[in-house]
C-alpha positions in Angstrom: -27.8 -0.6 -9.2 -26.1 1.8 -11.9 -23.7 3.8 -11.1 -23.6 8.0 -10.6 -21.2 9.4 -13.2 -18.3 11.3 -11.0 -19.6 14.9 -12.3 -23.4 13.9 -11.1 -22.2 12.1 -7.7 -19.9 15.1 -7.1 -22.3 17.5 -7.3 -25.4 15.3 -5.0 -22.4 15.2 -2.2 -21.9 19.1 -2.5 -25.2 19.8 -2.1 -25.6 17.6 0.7 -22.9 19.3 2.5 -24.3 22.6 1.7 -27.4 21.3 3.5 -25.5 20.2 6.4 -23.6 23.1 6.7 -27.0 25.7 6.6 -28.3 23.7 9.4 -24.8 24.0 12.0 -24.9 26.2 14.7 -22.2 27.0 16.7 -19.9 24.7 15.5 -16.1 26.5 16.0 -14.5 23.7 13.3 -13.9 24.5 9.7 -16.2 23.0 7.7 -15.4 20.0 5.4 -16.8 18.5 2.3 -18.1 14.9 2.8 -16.3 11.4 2.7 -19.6 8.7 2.6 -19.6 4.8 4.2 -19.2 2.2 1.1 -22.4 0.8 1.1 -25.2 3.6 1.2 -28.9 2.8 2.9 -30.9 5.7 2.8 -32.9 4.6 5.8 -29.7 4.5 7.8 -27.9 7.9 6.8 -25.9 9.5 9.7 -25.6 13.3 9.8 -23.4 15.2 12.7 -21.3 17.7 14.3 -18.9 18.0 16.6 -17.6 21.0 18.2 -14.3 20.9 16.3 -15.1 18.6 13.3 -18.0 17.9 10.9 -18.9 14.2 10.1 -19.9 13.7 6.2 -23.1 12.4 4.8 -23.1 9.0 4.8 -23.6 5.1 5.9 -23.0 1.7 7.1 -24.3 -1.6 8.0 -23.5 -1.1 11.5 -23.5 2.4 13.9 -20.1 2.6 15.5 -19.3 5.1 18.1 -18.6 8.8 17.2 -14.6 9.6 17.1 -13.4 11.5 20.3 -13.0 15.1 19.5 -9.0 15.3 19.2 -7.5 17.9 21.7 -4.1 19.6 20.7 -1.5 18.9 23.4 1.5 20.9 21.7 2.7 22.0 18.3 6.5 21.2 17.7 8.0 23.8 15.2 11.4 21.8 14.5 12.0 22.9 11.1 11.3 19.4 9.1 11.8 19.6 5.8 9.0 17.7 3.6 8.5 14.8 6.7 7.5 11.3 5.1 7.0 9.2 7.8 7.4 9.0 11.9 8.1 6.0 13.8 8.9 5.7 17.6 11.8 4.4 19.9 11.1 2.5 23.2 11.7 5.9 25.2 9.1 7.9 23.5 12.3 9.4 20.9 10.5 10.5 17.6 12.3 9.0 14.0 11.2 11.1 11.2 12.4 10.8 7.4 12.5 13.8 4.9 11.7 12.5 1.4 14.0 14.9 -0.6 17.2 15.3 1.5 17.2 11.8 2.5 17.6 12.3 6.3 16.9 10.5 9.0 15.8 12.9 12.2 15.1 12.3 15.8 13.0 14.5 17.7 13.5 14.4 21.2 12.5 17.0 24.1 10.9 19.0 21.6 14.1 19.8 19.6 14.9 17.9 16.1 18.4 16.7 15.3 19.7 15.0 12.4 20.4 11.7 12.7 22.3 10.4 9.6 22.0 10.2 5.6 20.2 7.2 3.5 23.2 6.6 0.8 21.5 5.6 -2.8 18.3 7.6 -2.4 17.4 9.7 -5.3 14.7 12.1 -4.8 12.4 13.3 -7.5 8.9 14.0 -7.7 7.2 11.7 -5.1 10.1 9.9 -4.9 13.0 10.1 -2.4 13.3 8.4 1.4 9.9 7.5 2.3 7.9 5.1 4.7 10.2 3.9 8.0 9.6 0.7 10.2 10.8 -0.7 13.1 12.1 -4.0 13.6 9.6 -5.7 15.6 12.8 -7.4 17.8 14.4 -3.4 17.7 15.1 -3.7 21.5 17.7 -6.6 20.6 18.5 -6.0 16.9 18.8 -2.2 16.6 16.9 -2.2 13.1 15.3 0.4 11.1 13.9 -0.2 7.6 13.0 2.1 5.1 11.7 2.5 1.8 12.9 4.8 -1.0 13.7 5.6 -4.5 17.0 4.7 -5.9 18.0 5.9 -9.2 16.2 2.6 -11.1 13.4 1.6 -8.7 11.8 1.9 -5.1 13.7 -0.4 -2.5 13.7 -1.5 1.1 16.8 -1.6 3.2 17.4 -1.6 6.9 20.1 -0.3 9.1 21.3 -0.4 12.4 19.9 2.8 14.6 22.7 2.5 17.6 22.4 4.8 20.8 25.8 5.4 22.8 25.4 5.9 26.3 24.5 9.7 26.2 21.6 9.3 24.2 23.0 10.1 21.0 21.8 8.3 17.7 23.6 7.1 15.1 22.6 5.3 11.3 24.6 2.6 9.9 25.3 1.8 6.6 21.9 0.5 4.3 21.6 -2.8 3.4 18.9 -3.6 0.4 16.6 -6.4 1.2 14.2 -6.2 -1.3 14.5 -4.4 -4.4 12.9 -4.0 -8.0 9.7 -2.3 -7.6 9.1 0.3 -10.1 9.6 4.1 -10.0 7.8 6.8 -11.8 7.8 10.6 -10.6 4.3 9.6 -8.9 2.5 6.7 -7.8 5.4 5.5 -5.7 3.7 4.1 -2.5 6.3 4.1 0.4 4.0 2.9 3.6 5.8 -0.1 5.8 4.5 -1.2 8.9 5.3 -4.5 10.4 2.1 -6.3 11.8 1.2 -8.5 14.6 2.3 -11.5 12.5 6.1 -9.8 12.5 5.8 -9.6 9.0 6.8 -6.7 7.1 4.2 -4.9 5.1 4.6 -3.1 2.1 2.1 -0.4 0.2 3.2 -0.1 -3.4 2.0 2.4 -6.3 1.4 1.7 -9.8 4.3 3.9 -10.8 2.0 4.9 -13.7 1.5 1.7 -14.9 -1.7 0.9 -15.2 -1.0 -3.2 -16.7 0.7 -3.8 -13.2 -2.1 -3.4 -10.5 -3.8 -6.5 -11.9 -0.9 -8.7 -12.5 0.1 -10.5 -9.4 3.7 -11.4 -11.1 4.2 -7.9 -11.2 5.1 -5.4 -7.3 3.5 -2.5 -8.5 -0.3 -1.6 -7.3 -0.1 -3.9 -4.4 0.6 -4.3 -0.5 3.5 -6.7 -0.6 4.1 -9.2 2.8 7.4 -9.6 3.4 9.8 -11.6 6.0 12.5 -9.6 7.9 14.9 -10.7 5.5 13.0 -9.2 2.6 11.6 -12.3 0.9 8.2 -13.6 0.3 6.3 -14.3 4.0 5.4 -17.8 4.6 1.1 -18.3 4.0 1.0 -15.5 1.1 -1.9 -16.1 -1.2 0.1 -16.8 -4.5 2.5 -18.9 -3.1 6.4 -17.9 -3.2 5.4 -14.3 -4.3 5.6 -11.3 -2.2 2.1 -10.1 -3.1 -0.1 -9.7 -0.3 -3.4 -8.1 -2.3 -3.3 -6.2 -5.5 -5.4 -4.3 -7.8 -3.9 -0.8 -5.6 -3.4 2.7 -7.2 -1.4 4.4 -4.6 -1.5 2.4 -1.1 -0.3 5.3 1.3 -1.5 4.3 5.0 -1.2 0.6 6.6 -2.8 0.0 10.1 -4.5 -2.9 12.1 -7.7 -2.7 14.2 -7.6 -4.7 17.9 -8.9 -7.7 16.1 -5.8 -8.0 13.5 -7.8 -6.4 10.8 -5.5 -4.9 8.1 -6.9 -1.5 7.0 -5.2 0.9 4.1 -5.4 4.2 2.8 -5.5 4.3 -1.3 -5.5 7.9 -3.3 -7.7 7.4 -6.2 -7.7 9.0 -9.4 -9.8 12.5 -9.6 -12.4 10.8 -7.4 -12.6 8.0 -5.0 -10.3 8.5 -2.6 -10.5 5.0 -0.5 -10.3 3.4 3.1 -10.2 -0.7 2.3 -10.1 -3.7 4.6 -7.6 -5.6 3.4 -7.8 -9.6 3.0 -5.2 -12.1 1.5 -5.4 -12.5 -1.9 -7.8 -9.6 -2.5 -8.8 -7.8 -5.8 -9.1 -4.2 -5.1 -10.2 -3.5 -8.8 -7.4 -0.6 -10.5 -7.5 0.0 -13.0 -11.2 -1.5 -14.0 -12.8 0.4 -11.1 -12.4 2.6 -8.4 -14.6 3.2 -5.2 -17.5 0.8 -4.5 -19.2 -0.1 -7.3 -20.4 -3.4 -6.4 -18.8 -5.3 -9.0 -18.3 -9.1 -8.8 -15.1 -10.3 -8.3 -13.8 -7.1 -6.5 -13.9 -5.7 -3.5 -15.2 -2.6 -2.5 -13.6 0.1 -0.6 -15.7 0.4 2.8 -14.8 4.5 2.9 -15.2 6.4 -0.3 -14.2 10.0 -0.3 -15.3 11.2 -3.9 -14.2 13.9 -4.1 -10.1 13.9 -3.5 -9.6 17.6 -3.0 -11.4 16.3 0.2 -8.9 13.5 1.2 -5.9 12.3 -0.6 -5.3 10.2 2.8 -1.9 9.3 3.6 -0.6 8.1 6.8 -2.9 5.7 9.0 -3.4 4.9 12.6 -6.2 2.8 14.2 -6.5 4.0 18.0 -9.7 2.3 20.2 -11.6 1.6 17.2 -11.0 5.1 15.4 -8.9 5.0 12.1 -7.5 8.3 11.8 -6.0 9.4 8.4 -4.1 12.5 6.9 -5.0 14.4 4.0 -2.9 15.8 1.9 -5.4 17.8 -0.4 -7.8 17.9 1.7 -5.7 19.2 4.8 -7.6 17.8 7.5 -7.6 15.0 10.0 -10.4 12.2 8.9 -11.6 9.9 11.8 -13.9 6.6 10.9 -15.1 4.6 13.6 -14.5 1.4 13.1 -16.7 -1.7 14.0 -15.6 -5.0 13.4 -15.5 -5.4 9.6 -17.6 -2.1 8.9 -16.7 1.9 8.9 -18.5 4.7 10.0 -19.4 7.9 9.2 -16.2 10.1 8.4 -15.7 13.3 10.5 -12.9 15.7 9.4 -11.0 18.2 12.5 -8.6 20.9 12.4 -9.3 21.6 7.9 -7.2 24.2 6.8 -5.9 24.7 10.0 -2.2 22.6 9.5 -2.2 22.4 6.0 -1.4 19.3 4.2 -1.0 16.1 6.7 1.4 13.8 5.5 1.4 10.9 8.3 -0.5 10.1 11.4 1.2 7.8 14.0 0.3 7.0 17.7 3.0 7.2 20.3 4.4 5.4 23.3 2.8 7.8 25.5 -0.8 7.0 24.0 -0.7 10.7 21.9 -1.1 10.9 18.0 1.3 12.8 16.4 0.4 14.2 13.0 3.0 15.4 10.3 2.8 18.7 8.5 3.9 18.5 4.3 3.7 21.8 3.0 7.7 22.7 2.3 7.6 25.5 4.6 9.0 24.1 7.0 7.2 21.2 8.2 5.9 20.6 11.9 4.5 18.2 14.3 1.1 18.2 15.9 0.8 16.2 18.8 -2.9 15.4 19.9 -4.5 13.7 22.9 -7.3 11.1 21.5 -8.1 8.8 24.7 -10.4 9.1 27.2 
């Protein structure tokens, strides 16, 4: 089947939403533009509402569940300053990183306080201190990693993240494990997450350049796999090479299903923002393709937003089968439901309501908090999405 030229596709999914929207009653949400399943069958289309979110055009081979409609528990105003990425302690403590002033924060009992300094980080563009993970032995070895831009490249350390007996928090010096991937002022990646394997993963950019994406000698445009150490994981696909999958633009969200499934969140070009399954050794197609075009040899994305002023998803979480993403550009909260290897019908909540959502991460307590971006200061939203 040919493929819709991004000005014609653009404008069918407008007018579908326009459609959609005519036909709502009631609905208190802000509407959304659409963000369609991968592999469209007409016979199979699903169209919705909720009372605080509007679900996009849009197909799959399966029917999962509609998301949970997300119900705000509290809004922290702590005065973040451009938040990249929030992990969490044992005890339910908060760790956020600020990309431009390089600080580590903890938010604890609804109050922020700053933690300590990443030494070496040098902030420019989309650059600066970005993704943080936690050791997945932290209990025992105190370690936080992190990713940032130095003044050659984008880098991983880790440091110790000590607690005296009062409760208060302190950063130890960084120590580079892994270094050398390439820095532009965009396209700089910056997700970590270690997965159930206790592997560290890594989501890379192409740093603007387009030649690395498809060479699997090169880190940028990939989703690295890396040992706690920092070198190449044991099992990788191309043997003593930290490469993981490649043919990426801009991975910005890393998160695994029940069943161990690795799912990411890729912003595409001017179109085709994507949600992809991620396997070993897979082609994701930049720069030849973007979206899901079907083409041999590549795999398609199984979420296509085309339209990025929609999406631009960054940060990831998968909670009961839901993976719920921020956008940036589009300033709302996506959630796909998820069914084994297959995705769902988008529905965006909350659009235009928190402005641009940076990361999405679940807590020990079971809530999801979500991280404002929009320099003003920044804030937390903290949502209940269970039963």
């Amino acid at each position: 089947m040919g493929r819709r030229s991004p000005e014609r596709r653009d404008r069918l999914m407008r007018a579908s939403a326009l459609v959609l929207l005519l036909s709502l009653t009631g609905c208190t949400g802000s509407p959304s533009s659409p963000g369609t399943a991968a592999t469209p069958n007409a016979s199979a289309t699903q169209e919705g509402t909720t009372d605080s979110g509007t679900s996009a055009p849009g197909s799959s081979q399966t029917t999962p569940a509609s998301p949970r409609i997300p119900e705000v528990a509290q809004k922290l105003d702590v005065g973040l300053q451009l938040p990249w990425s929030v992990v969490f302690l044992p005890n339910g403590t908060a760790v956020v990183s600020e990309r431009d002033s390089a600080q580590v924060k903890s938010i604890r009992n609804g109050e922020a306080t700053t933690i300590g300094e990443v030494s070496g980080v040098d902030p420019g563009g989309e650059g600066g201190l970005l993704g943080l993970a936690l050791s997945p032995d932290f209990a025992t070895d105190r370690w936080l990693y992190a990713y940032f831009t130095s003044p050659s490249d984008n880098r991983i350390a880790r440091m110790k993240l000590t607690e005296d007996s009062g409760g208060q928090l302190a950063l130890g010096e960084a120590e580079v494990i892994f270094s050398g991937m390439s820095k532009a002022s965009t396209h700089n990646g910056g997700r970590i997450r270690f997965g159930p394997d206790g592997f560290l993963y890594v989501g890379t950019g192409d740093s603007q350049r387009r030649e690395q994406p498809q060479d699997t000698n090169a880190l940028g445009g990939k989703i690295l796999r890396l040992t706690t150490e920092g070198r190449p994981a044991p099992g990788n696909p191309f043997g003593d090479n930290a490469v993981y999958s490649y043919g990426h633009r801009n991975v910005q969200g890393l998160a695994w299903d029940s069943d161990g499934r690795l799912w990411a969140s890729e912003f595409g070009p001017d179109v085709d923002d994507e949600l992809n399954l991620i396997t070993p050794g897979g082609n994701y197609g930049w720069p030849t393709v973007t979206g899901a075009p079907g083409r041999s040899g590549l795999i398609d994305a199984k979420v296509v937003w085309p339209s990025t002023s929609d999406a631009s998803p960054s940060g990831l979480e998968i909670v009961d089968g839901i993976a719920y993403t921020g956008a940036l550009r589009g300033q709302r909260l996506w959630a796909v439901p998820l069914e084994g290897e297959n995705a769902g019908t988008p529905v965006a909540y909350f659009t235009g309501q928190y402005g641009r959502l940076r990361d999405v991460a679940r807590a020990p307590d079971g809530t999801l908090w979500v991280i404002s971006n929009n320099r003003n200061p920044d804030f937390a939203v903290i949502l209940r999405v269970g039963p």
